[in-house]
N, C-alpha and C positions, 0 to 999 in steps of 0.2 A: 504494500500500500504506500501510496508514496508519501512523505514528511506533511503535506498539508493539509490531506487527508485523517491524516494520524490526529494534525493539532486540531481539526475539526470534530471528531470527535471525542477528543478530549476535553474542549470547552461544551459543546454538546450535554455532556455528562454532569461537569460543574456548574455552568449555567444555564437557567431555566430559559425557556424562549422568550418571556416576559422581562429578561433581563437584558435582553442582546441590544446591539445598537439597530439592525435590521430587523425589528420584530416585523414588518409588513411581510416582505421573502418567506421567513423562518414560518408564519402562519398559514400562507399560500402553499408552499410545502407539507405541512399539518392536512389540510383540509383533504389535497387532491388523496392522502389515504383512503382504499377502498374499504366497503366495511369488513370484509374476509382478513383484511390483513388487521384492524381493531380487532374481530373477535380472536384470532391467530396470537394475538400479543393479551389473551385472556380475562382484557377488562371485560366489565360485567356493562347489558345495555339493557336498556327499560323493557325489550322484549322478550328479557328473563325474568318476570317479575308481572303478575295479573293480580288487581285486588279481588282479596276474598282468600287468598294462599294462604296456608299456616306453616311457616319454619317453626323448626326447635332449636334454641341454643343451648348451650352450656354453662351456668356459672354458680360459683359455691356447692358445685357436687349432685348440682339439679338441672333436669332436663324440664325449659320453660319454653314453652308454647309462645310464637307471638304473631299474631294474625296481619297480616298485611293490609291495610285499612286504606288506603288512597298512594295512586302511583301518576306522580303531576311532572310531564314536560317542562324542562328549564329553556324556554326558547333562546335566548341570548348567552347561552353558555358556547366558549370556546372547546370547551371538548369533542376530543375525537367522538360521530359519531352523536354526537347532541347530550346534553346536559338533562337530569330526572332527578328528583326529589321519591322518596318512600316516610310513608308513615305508618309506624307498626302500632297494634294495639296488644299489650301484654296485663296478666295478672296485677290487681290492684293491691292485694297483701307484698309483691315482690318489686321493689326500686331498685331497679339496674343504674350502674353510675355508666359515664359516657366512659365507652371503650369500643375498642374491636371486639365480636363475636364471630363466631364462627354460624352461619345461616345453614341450617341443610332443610333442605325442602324436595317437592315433587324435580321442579325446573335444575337441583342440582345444591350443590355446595358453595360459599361465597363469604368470604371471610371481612364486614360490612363494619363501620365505623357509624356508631349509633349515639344519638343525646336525647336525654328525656327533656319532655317539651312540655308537657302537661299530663293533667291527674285529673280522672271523673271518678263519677260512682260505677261508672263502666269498665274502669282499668285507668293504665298507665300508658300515656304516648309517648312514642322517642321517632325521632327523627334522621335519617340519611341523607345525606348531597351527596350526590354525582356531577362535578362541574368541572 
């Protein structure tokens, strides 16, 4: 590979596209990715994900249920592939603190960085971005 190559992908690595001086190029380049090569590079798209789903996580040694409650299009998000919000509805006796869990459901397994948002008499909401 030739030396300039090399140092392109080495700043590549260390900085983000939002940091370069060419973000307009660096974005253009983003975009024309097909969606075979997104799914191939195994980020997770809103078309894994239908409300009404229930995953099971894992935490403190208990297998909890959390229902998949609304699945909302982020239209203005840069991400490959388009940007999606998820809102889960989980047990109201159990407060998850914001972390990664690990999701397994019908649609497959998905390791999901979650925030509780609210509390009803229904249960406990937590919240996903994908942006």
């Amino acid at each position: 590979m030739p030396p300039l190559e090399q140092f392109r992908e080495k700043c590549a690595a260390v900085f983000p596209w939002q940091l370069r001086r060419n973000k307009k190029l660096d974005r253009i380049r983003t975009l024309n990715r097909s969606s075979a090569q997104i799914e191939a590079n195994g980020m997770a798209s809103v078309s894994d994900f239908e409300q009404g789903q229930t995953f099971t996580i894992e935490a403190g040694g208990k297998q909890i249920p959390l229902e998949l409650s609304a699945v909302k299009p982020i239209a203005a998000s840069p991400r490959l592939g388009g940007g999606f919000s998820l809102l889960f509805r989980g047990p109201r006796d159990i407060a998850l603190p914001q972390a990664t869990y690990l999701f397994t459901g019908e649609s497959g397994s998905h390791e999901i960085f979650i925030v509780p948002v609210a509390a009803d008499a229904a249960g406990r909401l937590y919240e996903a971005v994908f942006n």
